[in-house]
C-alpha positions as CSV (number, residue, x, y, z in Angstrom):
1,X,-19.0,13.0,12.6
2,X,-19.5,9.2,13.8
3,X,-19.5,8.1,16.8
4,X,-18.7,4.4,18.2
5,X,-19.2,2.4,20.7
6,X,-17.5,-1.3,20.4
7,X,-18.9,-4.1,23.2
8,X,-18.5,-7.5,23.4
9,X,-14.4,-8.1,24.7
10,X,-13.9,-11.2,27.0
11,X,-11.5,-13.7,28.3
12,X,-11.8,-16.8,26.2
13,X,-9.6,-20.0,26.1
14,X,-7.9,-21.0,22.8
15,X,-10.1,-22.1,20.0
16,X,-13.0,-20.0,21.1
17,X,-15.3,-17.4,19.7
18,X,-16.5,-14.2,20.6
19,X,-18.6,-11.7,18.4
20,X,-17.8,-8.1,18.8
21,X,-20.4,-5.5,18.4
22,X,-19.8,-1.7,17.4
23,X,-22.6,0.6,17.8
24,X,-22.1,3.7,15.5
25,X,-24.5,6.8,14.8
26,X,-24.1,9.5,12.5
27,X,-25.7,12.3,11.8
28,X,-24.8,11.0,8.0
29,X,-26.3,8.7,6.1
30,X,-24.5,5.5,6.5
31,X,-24.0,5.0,3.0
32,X,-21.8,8.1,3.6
33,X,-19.2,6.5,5.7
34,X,-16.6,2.9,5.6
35,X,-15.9,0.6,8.7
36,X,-13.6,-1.4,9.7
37,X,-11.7,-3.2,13.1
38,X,-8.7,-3.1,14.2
39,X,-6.2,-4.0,16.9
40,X,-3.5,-3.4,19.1
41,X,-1.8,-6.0,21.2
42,X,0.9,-4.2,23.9
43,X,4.1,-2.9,22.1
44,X,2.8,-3.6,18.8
45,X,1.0,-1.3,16.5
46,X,-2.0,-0.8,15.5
47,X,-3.3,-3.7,13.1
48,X,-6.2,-3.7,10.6
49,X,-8.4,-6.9,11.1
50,X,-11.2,-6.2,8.7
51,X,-12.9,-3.6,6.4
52,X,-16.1,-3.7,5.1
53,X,-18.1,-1.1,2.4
54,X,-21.2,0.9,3.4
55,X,-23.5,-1.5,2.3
56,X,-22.1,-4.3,4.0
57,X,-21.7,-6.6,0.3
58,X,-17.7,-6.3,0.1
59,X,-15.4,-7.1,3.1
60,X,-11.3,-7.7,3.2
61,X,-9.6,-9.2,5.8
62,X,-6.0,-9.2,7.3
63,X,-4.2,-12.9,6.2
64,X,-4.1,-13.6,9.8
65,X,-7.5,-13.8,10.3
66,X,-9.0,-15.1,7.3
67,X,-11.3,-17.6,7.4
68,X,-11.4,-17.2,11.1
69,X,-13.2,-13.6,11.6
70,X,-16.5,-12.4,9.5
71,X,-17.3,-8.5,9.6
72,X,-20.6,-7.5,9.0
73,X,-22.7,-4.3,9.4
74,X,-26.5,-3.9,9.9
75,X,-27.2,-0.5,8.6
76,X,-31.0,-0.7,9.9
77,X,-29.5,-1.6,13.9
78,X,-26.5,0.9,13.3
79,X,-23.9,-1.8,14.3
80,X,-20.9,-3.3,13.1
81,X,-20.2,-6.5,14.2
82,X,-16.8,-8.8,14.0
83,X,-17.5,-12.3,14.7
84,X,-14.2,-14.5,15.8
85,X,-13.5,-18.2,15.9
86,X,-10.9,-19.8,16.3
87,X,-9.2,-17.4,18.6
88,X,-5.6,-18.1,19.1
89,X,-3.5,-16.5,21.9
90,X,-2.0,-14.6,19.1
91,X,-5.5,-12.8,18.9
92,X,-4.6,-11.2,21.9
93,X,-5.3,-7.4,21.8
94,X,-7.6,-4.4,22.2
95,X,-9.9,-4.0,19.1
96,X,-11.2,-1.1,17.9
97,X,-13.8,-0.1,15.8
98,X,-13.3,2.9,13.3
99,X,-15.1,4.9,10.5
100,X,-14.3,6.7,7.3
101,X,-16.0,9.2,5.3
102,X,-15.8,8.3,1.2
103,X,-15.4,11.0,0.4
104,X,-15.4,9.7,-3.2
105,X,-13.2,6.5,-2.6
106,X,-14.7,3.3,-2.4
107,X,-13.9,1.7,1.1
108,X,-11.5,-1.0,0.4
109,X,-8.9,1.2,-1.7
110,X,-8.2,2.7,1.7
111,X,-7.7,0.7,4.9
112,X,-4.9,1.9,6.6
113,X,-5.7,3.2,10.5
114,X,-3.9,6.8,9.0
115,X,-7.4,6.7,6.3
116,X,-9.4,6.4,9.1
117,X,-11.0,9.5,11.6
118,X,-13.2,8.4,14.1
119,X,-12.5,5.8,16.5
120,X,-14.3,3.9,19.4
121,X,-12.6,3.2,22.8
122,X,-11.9,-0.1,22.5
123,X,-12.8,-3.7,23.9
124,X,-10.2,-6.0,25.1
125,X,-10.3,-9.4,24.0
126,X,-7.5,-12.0,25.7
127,X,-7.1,-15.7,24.6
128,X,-5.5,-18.1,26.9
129,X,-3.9,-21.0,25.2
């Protein structure tokens, strides 16, 4: 199992940043498990942002936040992080972190929210234009 902890949500005007931080332990080695964020804005469903591989050197990102958000993971701190600029109202949403066993598939081939098991409670992040 994984468990996860995500931190970081505010209230931030348009063009901002924030930096989300997931805090995850396992009783697995980390190199055992994928990561990745996602959202969920009210009446919408749930969204992938951005996925990243257990080491942390492959990432892939959602077309609506490219070159806006970077995901990165710190396997010696346990945490995932998502760091946001350029936040748009359209950003507006809880975000989720969530995790993945391999099991034999390399992370990227499978980033759908239905691949993934274990999910944190969620920070809410709301950009005012």
């Amino acid at each position: 199992q994984v468990q996860l902890v995500e931190s970081g949500g505010d209230s931030v005007q348009s063009g901002g940043s924030l930096r989300l931080s997931c805090a995850y332990t396992s009783l697995y080695a980390y190199n055992s498990y994928c990561l990745g964020w996602f959202r969920q804005a009210p009446g919408k469903e749930r969204e992938g942002v951005a996925h990243i591989n257990t080491g942390g050197g492959s990432t892939d990102y959602a077309d609506s936040v490219k070159g806006r958000f970077t995901i990165s993971r710190d396997n010696a701190k346990n945490t995932l992080y998502l760091l946001m600029n350029s936040l748009q109202p359209e950003d507006t949403a809880m975000y989720y972190c969530a995790a993945r066993m391999t099991d034999g598939f390399p992370c990227l081939s499978r980033t759908r929210a239905g691949d993934y098991s274990y999910w944190g409670q969620g920070t809410q992040v709301t950009v005012s234009s």
